[in-house]
N, C-alpha and C positions, 0 to 999 in steps of 0.2 A: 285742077290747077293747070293752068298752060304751060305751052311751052317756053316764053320767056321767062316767067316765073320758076319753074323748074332750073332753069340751068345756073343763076349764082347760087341757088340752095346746094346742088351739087358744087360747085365748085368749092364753097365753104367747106363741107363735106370732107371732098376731096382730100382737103390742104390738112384740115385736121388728123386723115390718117396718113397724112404724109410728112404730119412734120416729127412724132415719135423716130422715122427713119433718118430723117437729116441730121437731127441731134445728134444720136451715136456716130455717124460719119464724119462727123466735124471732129466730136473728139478722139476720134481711131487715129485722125491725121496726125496727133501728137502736139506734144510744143512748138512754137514757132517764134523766128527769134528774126527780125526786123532790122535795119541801120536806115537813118537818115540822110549818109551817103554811104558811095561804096569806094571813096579816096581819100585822105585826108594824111597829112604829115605830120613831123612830131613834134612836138607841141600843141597840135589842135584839139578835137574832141570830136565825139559822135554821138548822138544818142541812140540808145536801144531801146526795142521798145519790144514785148513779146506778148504771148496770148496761147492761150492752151494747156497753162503749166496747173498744177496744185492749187489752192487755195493757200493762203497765206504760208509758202514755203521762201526758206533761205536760199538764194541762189548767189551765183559765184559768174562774172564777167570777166576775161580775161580776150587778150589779143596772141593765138599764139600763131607759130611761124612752123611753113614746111607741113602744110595739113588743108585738107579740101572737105568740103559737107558731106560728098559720097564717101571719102577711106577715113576720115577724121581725125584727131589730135595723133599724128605719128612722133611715136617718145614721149606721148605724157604729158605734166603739167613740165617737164624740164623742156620743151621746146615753147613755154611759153611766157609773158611777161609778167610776173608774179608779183614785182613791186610795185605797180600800176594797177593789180586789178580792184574792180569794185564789187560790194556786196548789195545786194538787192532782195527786199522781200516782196512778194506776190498779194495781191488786191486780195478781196473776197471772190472774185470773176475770172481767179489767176493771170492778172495782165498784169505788166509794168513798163515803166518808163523812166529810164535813167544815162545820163551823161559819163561817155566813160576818156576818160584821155588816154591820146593816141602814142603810145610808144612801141619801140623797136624791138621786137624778139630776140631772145638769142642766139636764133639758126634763119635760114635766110627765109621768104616767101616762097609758095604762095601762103597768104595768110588769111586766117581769117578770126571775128568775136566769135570764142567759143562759151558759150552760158552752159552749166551743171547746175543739179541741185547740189545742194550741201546736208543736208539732213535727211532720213528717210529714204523713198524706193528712188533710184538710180534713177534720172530724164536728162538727155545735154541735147543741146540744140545749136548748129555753127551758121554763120552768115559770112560770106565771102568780103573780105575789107584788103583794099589795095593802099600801103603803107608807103608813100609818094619817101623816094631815093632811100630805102633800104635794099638790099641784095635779092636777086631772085635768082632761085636753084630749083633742077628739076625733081621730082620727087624719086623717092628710091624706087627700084621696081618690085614689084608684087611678090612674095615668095612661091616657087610654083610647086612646093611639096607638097604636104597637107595642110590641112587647118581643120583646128578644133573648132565646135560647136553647141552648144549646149542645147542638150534637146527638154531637158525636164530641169523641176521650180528645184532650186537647191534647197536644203534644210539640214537643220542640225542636231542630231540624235546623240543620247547620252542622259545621264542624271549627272545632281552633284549630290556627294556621300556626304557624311557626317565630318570628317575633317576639310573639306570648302567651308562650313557652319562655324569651324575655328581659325578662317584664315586662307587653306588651303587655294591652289591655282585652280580655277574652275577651266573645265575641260571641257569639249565637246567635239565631235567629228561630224566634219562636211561632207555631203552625201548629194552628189549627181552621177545624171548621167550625158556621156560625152559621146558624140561619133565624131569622125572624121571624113570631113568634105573634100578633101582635096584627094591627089591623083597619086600619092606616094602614102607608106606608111608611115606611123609614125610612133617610133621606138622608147619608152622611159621617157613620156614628156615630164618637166619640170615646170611645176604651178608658184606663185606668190601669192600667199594666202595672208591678208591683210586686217588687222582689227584695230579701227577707231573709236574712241572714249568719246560721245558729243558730237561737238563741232573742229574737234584734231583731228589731223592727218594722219592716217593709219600706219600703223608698223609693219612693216612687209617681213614674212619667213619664207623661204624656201622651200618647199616641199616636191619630191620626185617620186611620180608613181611607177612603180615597174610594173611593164605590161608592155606591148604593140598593140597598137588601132589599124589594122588594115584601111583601103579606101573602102568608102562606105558601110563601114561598119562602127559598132557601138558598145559601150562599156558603161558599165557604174563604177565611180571612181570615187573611192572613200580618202579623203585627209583629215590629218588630226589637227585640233583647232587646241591651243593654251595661252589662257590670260596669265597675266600677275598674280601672286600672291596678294589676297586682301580684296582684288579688284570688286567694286557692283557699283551698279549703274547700268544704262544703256548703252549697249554695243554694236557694233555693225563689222559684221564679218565680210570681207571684201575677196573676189576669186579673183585675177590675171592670170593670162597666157600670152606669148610674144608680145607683151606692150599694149596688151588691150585688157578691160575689166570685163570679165566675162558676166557676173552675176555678183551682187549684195545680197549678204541676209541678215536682218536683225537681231540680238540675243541681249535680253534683260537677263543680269545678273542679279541674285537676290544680294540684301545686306551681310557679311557674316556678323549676326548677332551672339554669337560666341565667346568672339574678340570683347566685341562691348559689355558681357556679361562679365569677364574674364576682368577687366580696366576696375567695374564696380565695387565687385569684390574684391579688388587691389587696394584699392580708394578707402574700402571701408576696413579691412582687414589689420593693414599696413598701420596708421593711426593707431587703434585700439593696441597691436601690439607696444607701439613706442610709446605709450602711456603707462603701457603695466610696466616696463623697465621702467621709466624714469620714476614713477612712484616708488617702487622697490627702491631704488639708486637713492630717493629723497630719505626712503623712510629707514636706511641703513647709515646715512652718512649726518644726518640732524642729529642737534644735541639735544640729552634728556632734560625734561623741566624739572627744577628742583623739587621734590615734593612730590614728585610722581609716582603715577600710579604704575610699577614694572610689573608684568605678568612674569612670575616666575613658575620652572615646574617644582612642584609639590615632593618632596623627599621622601620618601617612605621611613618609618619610624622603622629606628635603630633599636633591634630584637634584645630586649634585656636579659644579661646572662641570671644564670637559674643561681638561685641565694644556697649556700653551703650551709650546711647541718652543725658546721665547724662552727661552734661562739667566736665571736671574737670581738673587737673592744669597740665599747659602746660609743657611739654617735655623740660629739659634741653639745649638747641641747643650746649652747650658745648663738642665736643668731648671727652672719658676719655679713651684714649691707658692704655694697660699694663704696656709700659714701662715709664708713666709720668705719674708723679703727676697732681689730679685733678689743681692745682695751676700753674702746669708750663707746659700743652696740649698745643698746638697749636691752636690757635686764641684766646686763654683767655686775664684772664687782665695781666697775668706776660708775655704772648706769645707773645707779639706784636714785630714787626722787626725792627719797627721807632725806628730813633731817639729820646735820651730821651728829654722834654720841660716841661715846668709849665705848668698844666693848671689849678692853682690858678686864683683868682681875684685880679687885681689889687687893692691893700689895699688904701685906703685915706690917711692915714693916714703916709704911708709913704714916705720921702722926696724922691724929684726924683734928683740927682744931677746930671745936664746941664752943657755941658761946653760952652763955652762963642761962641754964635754965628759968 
């Protein structure tokens, strides 16, 4: 083979094991979040446009005020325009492009579109936007004591018992570890430990770990993590420190099928008892049908006294029915079937009158 022939087969070569490299570089760089301009006043629009994010993830576009791309949203989503923002979901290629209208923060500039995800692992990305006759302030200065850092993956250690299975608040405790970058220590810091249900905004608690962080030194910092009563579904467990999110961590709550088991047997229970009252209640308060058949108890036969040795006067042999009088029963002296006769005696005394033989 010569040499001009040799040299595009190498470069093909080449490019092939070079483009395995370029890939991951591209996407190490992260999100990237784009405007169409970088001025616009209120009333107008801008559109955004990004590239590097997730594959089909929900993102959040807002304009907020008093925040730069290097220190980023300073205060939060409260230094930003919440009632303006738009929602955006991401390509198959994770790009998009969407029109966002341009309003006024509630703290002064520098301003800029800050896009987050909304669901799942943590990504935000800002772009510098000049908000034409709003206020501009300079930003606050740096704090020069410490700052926290998070050096390791958070996670959530724990089980749930048998009473989460009926209801109970599922528990779990946050587990990193933290150093301290800055040039002071730093004493009893206070965490906001934050847990979102879905796509709502999380509920902040307070939690204070007691300890010191020397400068350059490091700690595993445990806090206790508790949902609702009842709670399951997907949850996102949120860390802050001075105004920043340190780390997200995911937590599937299982169902309490307990409860649901517990509703069944209510369902089925409950019923069947107010049936047997109300029958009872039916079959104590109805009248009887004439001719009815009563279940009566059975008497036990009354023990006959023992007959005397003593004679004494003989048994009427007269039968006496209910419906006859002792005087007119059958076989008495009125009952008789015969024909009526005398049974007088013949009187002496009286003439017999013969007719002539």
């Amino acid at each position: 083979m010569s040499g001009k022939a040799r040299t595009p087969v190498l470069a093909v070569v080449l490019a092939l094991l070079l483009l395995p490299l370029s890939v991951p570089a591209a996407a190490a760089a992260g999100p990237v979040v784009k405007l169409s301009t970088s001025q616009a006043g209120t009333g107008g629009s801008v559109t955004v446009s990004g590239s590097g994010w997730r594959p089909h993830t929900l993102l959040m576009m807002l304009i907020c005020g008093r925040s730069t791309p290097s220190r980023g949203v300073i205060g939060g989503t409260n230094s930003c325009a919440n009632g303006d923002g738009r929602a955006v979901t991401t390509d198959a290629g994770g790009s998009f492009a969407k029109k966002l209208p341009v309003a006024e923060p509630p703290v002064p500039c520098p301003c800029v579109v800050h896009v987050a995800t909304v669901t799942g692992a943590k990504a935000e990305a800002d772009a510098v936007l000049e908000v034409a006759g709003h206020p501009v302030a300079p930003l606050p200065a740096e704090p020069s004591g410490g700052r926290l850092s998070i050096l390791s993956d958070t996670r959530l250690t724990g089980s749930s018992g048998v009473l989460t299975w009926f209801g109970a608040p599922p528990s779990r405790t946050l587990v990193f570890t933290a150093g301290n970058i800055g040039s002071t220590a730093i004493k009893n810091p206070v965490f906001r430990v934050g847990t979102a249900h879905g796509v709502f905004a999380p509920q902040w608690d307070e939690q204070q770990w007691r300890g010191t962080l020397a400068p350059g030194k490091k700690a595993q910092i445990k806090l206790p993590v508790e949902l609702s009563a009842g709670a399951h579904g997907d949850y996102t467990v949120s860390l802050r420190y001075d105004g920043k999110v340190l780390a997200e961590q995911p937590w599937g709550v299982g169902r309490p099928w307990g409860v649901t088991l517990f509703w069944i047997l209510l369902c089925l229970v409950v019923p069947a008892a107010v049936f047997r009252v109300g029958m009872a209640v039916v079959d104590r308060v109805r009248p009887r049908r004439p001719g009815g058949v009563r279940h009566r108890r059975l008497a036990r036969p009354a023990l006959r006294p023992p007959r005397s040795r003593t004679p004494g006067p003989e048994p009427d042999p007269t039968p006496t029915l209910p419906w006859f009088t002792p005087d007119s029963a059958p076989g008495g002296p009125a009952g008789r079937l015969s024909a009526p006769h005398d049974d007088s005696p013949t009187s002496p005394t009286t003439p017999t009158t013969k007719g002539p033989t």
